[in-house]
C-alpha positions in Angstrom: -16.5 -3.0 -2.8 -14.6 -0.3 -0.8 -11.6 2.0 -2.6 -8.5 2.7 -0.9 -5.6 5.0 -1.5 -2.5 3.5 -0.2 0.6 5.7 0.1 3.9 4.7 0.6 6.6 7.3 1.4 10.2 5.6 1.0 13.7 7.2 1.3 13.9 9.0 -2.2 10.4 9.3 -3.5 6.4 9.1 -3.2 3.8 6.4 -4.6 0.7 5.5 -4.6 -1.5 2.8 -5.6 -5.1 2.4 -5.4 -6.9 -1.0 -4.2 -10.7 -2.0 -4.3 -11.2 -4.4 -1.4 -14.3 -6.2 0.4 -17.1 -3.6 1.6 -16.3 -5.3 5.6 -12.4 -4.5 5.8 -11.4 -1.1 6.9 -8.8 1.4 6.3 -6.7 -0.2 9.4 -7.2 -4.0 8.6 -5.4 -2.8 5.4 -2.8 -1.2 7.1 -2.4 -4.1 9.0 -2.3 -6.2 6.0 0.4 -4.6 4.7 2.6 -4.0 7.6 2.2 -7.8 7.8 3.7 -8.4 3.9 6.3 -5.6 4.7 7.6 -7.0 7.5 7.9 -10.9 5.7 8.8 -10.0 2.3 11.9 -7.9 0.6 9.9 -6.4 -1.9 6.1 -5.3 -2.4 4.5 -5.7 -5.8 2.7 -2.7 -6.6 0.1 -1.6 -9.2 0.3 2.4 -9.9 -1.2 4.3 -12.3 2.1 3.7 -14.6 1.6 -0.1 -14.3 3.2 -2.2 -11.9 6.1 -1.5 -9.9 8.4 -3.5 -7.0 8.9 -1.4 -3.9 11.9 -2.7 -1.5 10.8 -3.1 1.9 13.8 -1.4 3.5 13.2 1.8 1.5 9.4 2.1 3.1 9.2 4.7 5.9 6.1 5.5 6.1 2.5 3.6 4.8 -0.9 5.7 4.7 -4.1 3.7 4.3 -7.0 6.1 3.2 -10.6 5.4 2.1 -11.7 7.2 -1.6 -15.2 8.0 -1.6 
């Protein structure tokens, strides 16, 4: 299993979530993964470290996909 930090910069403010994926996708399959649900959906469903969270789509301005070691 493979940890990634995902990092979503929207208009007013920062978060992060962390996800533990399959050991064969990369950091840029995940990006793509999620440009895919931004682009179909309204709203993401997030999990932070302060529980879950709903992040609307048209707020997002910037996504960052890193790897955690």
């Amino acid at each position: 299993m493979k940890k990634y930090r995902v990092c979503y910069i929207l208009e007013d403010r920062v978060e992060t979530e962390n996800i533990i994926l399959d050991i064969n996708i990369n950091a840029s399959e995940v990006f793509e993964s999620l440009m895919r649900r931004a682009a179909t959906s309204k709203f993401l469903k997030i999990r932070t470290e302060k529980g879950s969270d709903r992040l609307d789509t048209s707020l997002i301005r910037y996504i960052r996909v890193s790897p955690l070691k």
